[in-house]
N, C-alpha and C positions, 0 to 999 in steps of 0.2 A: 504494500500500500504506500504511495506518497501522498504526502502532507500537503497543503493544511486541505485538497478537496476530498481525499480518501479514498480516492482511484485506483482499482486492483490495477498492478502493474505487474504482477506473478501469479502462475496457477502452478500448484505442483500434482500432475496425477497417480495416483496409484490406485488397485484394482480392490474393487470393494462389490460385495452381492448386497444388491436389494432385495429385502426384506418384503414376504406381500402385509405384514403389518405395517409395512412404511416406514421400518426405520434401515440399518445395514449391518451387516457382518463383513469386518474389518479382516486383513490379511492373518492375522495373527492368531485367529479363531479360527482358519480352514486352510492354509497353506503349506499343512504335512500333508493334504490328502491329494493334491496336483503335484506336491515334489514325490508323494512315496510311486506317481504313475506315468514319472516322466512327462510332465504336461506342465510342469512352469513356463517351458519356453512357448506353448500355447497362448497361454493366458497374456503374455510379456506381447506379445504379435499381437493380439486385438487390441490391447492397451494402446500400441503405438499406432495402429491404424485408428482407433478413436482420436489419438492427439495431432494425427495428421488433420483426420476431419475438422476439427478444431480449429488449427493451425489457418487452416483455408477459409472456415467463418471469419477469424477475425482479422483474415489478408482483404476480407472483401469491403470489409466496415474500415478499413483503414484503423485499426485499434493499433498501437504500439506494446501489446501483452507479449510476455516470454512465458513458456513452459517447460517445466522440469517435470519430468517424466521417470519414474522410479521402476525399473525393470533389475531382475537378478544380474550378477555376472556370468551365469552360464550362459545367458543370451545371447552378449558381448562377445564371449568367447566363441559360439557356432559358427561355426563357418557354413553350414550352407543355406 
């Protein structure tokens, strides 16, 4: 956020399940059961396709926002 009008100028995203009661379960409550099945790097690819999606909203509004985008390092490390 910068001062004094309080303009997000930062999104950080990381992958979170909604809830159908409306609220969400956070990575730290279910992310032994896509590492124990080989599916983090799954989950890390739709994440950054969402942050591309994103990326491309706010190239169209002319917004000056950055994102940091929270993916494993096995991700980084795949190669293919």
């Amino acid at each position: 956020v910068s001062l004094p009008q309080r303009k997000p100028r930062f999104y950080e995203m990381f992958s979170r399940i909604r809830l159908e009661q409306g609220g969400y379960l956070f990575p730290e409550r279910y992310i032994h059961i896509p590492a124990a099945q080989d599916l983090v790097q799954a989950l890390d690819n739709l994440q950054l396709i969402r942050c591309i999606q994103m990326l491309r909203d706010t190239e169209r509004r002319n917004s000056p926002l950055r994102f940091f985008c929270n993916i494993a390092s096995s991700t980084l490390r795949d190669t293919n």
